[in-house]
N, C-alpha and C positions, 0 to 999 in steps of 0.2 A: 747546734751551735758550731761545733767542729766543721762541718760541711761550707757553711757559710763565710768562715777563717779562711778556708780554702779556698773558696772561690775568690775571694777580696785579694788573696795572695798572688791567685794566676791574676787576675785583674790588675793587680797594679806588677807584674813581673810583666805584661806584655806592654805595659804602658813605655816603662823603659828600657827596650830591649831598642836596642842597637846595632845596626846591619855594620860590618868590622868595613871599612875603609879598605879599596884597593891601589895600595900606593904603587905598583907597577902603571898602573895603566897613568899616561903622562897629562898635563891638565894643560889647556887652552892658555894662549898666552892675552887673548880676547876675548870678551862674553859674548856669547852666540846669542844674546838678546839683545843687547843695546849696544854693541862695538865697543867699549869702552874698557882699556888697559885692566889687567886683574896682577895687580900687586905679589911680587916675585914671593912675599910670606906667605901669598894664599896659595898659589900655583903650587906649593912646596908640599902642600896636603895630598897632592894627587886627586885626578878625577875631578880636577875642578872643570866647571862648564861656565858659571854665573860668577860674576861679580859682585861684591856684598849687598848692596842695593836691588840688585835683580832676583838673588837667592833668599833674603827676607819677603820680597813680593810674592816669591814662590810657594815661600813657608805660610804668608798669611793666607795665601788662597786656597792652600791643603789645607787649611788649618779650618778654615768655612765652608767646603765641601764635604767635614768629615759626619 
């Protein structure tokens, strides 16, 4: 029973593990998918590439490949 606690634990602790944001590196003032303006509050995250529309398409398609 204990073994099996444990593994549902790593299981759901790699579920939500989260790679830490590098806010040096500076973010695109344009999506390099569809040219389309990325909003000065996103850009402010750093490491921005995609604009919200292009980065949700991003997310559904990892999200059906996994």
């Amino acid at each position: 029973m204990s073994k099996k606690f444990d593994e549902a634990q790593l299981n759901q602790l790699n579920q939500v593990k989260v790679i830490p944001r590098d806010y040096s590196i500076p973010s695109l003032s344009e999506c390099e998918e569809c040219g389309n303006e990325i909003p000065q509050e996103r850009q402010a995250l750093g490491a921005v590439t995609l604009c919200v529309d292009c980065k949700s398409i991003a997310e559904q398609r990892a999200r059906q490949y996994r």
